[in-house]
C-alpha positions in Angstrom: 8.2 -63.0 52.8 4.6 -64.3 53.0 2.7 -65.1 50.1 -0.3 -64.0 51.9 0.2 -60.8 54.5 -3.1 -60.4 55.3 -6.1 -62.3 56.6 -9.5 -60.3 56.1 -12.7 -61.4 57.4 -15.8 -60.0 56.3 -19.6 -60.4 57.3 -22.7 -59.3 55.1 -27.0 -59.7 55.3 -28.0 -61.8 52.8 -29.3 -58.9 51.3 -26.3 -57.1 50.7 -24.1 -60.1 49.6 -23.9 -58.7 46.0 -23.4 -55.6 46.9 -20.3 -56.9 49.1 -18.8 -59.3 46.3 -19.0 -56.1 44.1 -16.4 -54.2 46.4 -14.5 -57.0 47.0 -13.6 -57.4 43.3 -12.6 -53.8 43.1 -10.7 -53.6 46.2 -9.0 -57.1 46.0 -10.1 -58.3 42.4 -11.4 -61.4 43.7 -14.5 -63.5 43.8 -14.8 -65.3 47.2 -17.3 -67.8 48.7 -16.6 -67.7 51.7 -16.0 -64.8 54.7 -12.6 -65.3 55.3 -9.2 -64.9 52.5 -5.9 -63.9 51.9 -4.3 -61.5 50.1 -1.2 -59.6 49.8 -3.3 -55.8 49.3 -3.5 -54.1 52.2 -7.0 -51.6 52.7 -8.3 -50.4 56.2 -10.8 -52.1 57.3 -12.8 -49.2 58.1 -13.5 -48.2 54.9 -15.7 -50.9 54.4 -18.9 -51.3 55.3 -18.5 -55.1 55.2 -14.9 -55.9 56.7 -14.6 -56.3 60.0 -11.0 -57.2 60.9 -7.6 -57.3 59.0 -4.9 -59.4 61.0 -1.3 -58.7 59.4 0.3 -62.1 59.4 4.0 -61.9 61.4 3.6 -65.9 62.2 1.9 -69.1 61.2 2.5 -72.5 61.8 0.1 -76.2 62.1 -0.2 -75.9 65.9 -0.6 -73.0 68.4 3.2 -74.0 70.1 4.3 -73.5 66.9 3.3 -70.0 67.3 4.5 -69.5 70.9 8.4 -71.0 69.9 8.6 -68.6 66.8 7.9 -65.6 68.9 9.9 -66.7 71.9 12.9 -67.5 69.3 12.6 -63.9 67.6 12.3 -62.1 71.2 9.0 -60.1 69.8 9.1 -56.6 71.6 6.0 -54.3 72.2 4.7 -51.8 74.3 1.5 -51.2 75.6 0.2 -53.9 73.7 -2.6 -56.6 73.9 -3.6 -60.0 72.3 -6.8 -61.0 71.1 -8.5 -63.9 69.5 -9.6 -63.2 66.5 -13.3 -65.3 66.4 -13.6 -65.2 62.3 -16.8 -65.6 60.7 -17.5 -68.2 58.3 -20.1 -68.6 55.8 -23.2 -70.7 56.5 -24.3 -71.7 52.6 -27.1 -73.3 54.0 -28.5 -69.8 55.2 -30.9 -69.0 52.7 -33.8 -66.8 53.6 -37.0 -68.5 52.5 -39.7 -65.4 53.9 -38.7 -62.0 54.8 -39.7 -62.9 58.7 -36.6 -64.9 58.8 -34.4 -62.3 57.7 -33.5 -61.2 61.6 -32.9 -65.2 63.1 -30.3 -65.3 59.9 -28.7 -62.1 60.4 -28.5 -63.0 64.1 -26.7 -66.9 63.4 -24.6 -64.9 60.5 -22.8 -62.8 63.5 -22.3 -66.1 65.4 -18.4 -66.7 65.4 -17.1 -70.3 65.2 -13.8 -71.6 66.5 -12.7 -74.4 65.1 -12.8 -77.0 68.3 -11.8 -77.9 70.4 -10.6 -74.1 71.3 -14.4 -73.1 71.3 -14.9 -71.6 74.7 -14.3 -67.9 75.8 -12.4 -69.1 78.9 -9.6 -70.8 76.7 -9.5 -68.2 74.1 -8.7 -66.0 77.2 -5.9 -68.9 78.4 -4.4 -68.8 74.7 -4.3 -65.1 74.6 -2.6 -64.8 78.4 0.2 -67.1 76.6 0.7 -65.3 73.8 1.4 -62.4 76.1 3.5 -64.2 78.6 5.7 -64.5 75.6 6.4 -61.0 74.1 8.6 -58.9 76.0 7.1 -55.3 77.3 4.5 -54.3 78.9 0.5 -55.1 78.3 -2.2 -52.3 78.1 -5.5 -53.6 78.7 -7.4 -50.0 78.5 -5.6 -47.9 76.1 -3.2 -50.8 73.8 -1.3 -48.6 71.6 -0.5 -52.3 69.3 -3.8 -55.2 69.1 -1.6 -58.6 68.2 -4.0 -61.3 67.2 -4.2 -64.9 67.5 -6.7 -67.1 65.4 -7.1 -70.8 63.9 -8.4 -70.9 60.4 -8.6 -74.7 58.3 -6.1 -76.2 60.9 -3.9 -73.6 60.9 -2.7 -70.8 63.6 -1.5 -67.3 62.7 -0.7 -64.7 64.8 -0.1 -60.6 63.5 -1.2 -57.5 64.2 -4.7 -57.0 64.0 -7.2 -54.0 62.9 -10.5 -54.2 63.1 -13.0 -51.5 61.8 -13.9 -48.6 64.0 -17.4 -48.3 62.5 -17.2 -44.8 63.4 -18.9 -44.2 60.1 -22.0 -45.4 60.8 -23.2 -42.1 62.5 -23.9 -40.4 59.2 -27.1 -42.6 59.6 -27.8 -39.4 62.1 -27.2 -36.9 59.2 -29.5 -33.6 59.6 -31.1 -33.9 56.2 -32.1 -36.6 53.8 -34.6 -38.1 51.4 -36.7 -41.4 50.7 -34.5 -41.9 47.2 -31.0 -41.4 49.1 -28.8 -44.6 48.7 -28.1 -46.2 52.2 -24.8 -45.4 54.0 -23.7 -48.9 53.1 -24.3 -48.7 49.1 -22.4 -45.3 49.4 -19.2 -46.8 51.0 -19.1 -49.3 48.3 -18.9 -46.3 45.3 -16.7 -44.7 46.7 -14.5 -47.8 46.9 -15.3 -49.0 43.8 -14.4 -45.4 42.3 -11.5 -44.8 43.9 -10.1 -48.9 44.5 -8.9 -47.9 47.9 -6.4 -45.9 46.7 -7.2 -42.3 48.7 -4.8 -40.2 47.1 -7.3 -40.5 43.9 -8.9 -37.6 43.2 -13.3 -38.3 43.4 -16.1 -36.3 41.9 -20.4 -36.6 43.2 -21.7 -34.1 40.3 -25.2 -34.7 41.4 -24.6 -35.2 45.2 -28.2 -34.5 46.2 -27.6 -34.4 50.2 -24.6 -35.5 49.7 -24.4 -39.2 51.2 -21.5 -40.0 49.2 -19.4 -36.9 50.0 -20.0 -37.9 53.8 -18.2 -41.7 53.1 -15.4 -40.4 50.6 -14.8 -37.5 53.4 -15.1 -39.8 56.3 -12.5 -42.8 54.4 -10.3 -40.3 53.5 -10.2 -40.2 49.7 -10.2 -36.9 47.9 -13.9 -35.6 46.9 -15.9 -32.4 45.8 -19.6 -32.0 45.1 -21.9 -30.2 42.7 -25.6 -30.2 43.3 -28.0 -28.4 40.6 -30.5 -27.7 43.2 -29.6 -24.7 45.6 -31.8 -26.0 48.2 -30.2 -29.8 48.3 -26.9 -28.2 47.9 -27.7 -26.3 51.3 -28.6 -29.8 52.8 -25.4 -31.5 51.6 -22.9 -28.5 53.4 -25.1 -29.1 56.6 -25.0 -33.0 56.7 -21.3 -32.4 55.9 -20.8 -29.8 58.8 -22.5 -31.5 61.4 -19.4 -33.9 61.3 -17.0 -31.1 61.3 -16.0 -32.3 57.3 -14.8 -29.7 55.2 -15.7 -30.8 51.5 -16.4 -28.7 48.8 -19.9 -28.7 47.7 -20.6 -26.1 44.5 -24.5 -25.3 43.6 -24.2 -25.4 40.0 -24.7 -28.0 36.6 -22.4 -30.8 35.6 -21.9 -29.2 32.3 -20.2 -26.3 34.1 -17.6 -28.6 35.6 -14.2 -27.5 34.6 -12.1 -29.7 36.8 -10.6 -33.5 35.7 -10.6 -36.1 38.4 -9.8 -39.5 38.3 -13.5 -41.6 38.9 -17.6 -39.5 39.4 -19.9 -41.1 40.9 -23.2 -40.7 39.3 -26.6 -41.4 41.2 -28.7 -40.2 38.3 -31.4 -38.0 39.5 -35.1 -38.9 39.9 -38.0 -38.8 41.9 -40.1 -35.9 43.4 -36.8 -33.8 43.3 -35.9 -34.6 39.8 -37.7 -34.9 36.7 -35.0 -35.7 34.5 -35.8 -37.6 31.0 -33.6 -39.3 28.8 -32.1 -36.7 27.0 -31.0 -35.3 30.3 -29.8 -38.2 31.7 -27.7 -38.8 28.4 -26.0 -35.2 28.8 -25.1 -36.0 32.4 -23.5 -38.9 31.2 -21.5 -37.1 28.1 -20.3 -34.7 31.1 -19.3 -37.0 33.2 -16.9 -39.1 30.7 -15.6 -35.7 29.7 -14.4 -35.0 33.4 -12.9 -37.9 35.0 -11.1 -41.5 33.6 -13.7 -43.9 35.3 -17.4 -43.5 35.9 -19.3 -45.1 38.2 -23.2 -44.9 37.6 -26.4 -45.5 39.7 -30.0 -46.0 38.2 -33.2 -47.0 39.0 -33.6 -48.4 35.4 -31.6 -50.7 33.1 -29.5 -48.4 31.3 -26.9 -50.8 29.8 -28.0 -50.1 25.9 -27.5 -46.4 26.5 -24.2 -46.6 28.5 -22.9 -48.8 24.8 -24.5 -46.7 23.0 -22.2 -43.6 24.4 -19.2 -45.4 24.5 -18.9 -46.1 27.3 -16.9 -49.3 28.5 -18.7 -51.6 31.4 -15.7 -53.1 33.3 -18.5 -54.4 36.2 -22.1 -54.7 37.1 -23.9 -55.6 39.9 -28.1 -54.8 40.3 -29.1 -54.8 44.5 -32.5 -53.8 46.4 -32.5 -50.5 49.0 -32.9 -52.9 51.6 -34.1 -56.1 53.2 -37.9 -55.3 52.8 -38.2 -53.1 49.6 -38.7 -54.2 46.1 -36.4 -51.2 45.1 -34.2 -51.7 43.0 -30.9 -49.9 41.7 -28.2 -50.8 39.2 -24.4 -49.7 39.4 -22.3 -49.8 36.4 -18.7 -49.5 36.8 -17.1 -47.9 33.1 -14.4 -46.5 31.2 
């Protein structure tokens, strides 16, 4: 067996690199420089918004031949398959944004792939990939492949395995019916719901102040297991709609956090504020208190610094991680990960 199984390669903005290292350490519990690693845990890619391909390693070896004998010697079967190169991105740590007008030439090198050379042309990665298939008995599928193999070079080394790369089927919520200037983006919500629930989707995941219910839309979309309460009747309309428009069934209750009977394994907490919201301290404090009482992890969202209160109630802060809205705002939220 492998001491590594998979390969994952990831690709971020610059602005959301904190935001991915903060999943990454709850999905893998690792800190990476770079956007390519190993590991043995196994998570779809499409969960993510930040991981593009997975490539389950069958075969590795120092040269591509290498790679061609060992599945000639094992007789690799498939049907209806198709090989692909797997172009992996790499980090550029030169690629520091000085002014926000650079922001789009960086994002636009970032989704450059390198090949390690000499292999850097499409017309050989085709050549390498026509070989891999001349060498695995069955029959190709070019339209519909019912098995991707993959075929990459990473630091002088060639693997080949069955590759998955992320449907980004997800990113039509973007199109949801109804939402407002303080939602969190589609991408923040991906990443608490993967914090919370650590890839594991059998995990059972609570939004007690969903608002329009962004978060329900990501946990419903990736598969975990996820209800909603919203205080406000109006908003907890909103949330059903944006959920039905994508034909997804959760469970969205009008009603307070204190009324919450249920136990679940992590809540997310966007605290409420803004023009729809005018909680204070106190209130904020009780939705806290509720949500230790209901589920085994919380995961909280702020637009202040609420680490002294989160102490002061107990609480235990296993992560942290403090990100903007976007590329251009100065807005600012904090996410605390506790026990």
């Amino acid at each position: 067996m492998q001491a590594h199984q998979y390969i994952y390669n990831i690709n971020y903005p610059f602005y959301e690199k904190e935001l991915c290292a903060f999943e990454l350490r709850a999905l893998f519990g690792i800190e990476i420089d770079e956007k390519v690693f190993f590991t043995e845990i196994k998570v779809k890619p499409s969960i993510s918004p930040f991981i593009k391909n997975r490539l389950e390693i069958i075969y590795e070896g120092t040269t591509f031949d290498e790679i061609l004998k060992q599945i000639t010697t094992d007789s690799l079967t498939a049907t209806d398959f198709m090989v692909k190169y797997l172009q992996l991105e790499k980090l550029k740590k030169s690629d520091k944004p000085n002014k926000i007008n650079e922001v789009d030439k960086i994002d636009a090198v970032d989704k450059l792939a390198e090949l390690d050379k000499p292999d850097s042309d499409s017309k050989k990665r085709r050549e390498l990939c026509k070989k891999v298939g001349l060498c695995i008995d069955g029959h190709p599928s070019y339209k519909t492949p019912s098995k991707i193999f993959g075929i990459t070079v990473y630091q002088g080394n060639w693997y080949f395995g069955i590759l998955t790369k992320s449907d980004n089927i997800w990113k039509m919520h973007n199109d949801k019916p109804y939402t407002y200037s303080s939602s969190i983006g589609i991408n923040t919500a991906k990443v608490l719901v993967n914090i919370a629930g650590k890839g594991d989707t059998t995990k059972k995941l609570v939004d007690p102040c969903c608002g329009v219910g962004t978060v329900l839309l990501e946990g419903e979309s990736a598969g975990y297991q996820i209800k909603g309460w919203e205080i406000n009747s109006k908003i907890a309309d909103d949330a059903r709609d944006n959920l039905k428009h994508f034909n997804y069934h959760t469970r969205v209750t009008n009603g307070d956090i204190k009324d919450i009977e249920e136990s679940f394994d992590a809540a997310i907490i966007d605290l409420p504020y803004g023009n729809f919201s005018k909680t204070n301290q106190e209130e904020m404090l009780v939705i806290i208190r509720n949500a230790k009482r209901i589920a085994q992890k919380v995961v909280i969202v702020s637009s202040e610094d609420i680490t002294e209160d989160l102490v002061s109630e107990a609480l235990s802060i296993i992560d942290f991680c403090k990100i903007g809205k976007n590329r251009i705002s100065n807005f600012t939220r904090y996410i605390w990960v506790c026990e």
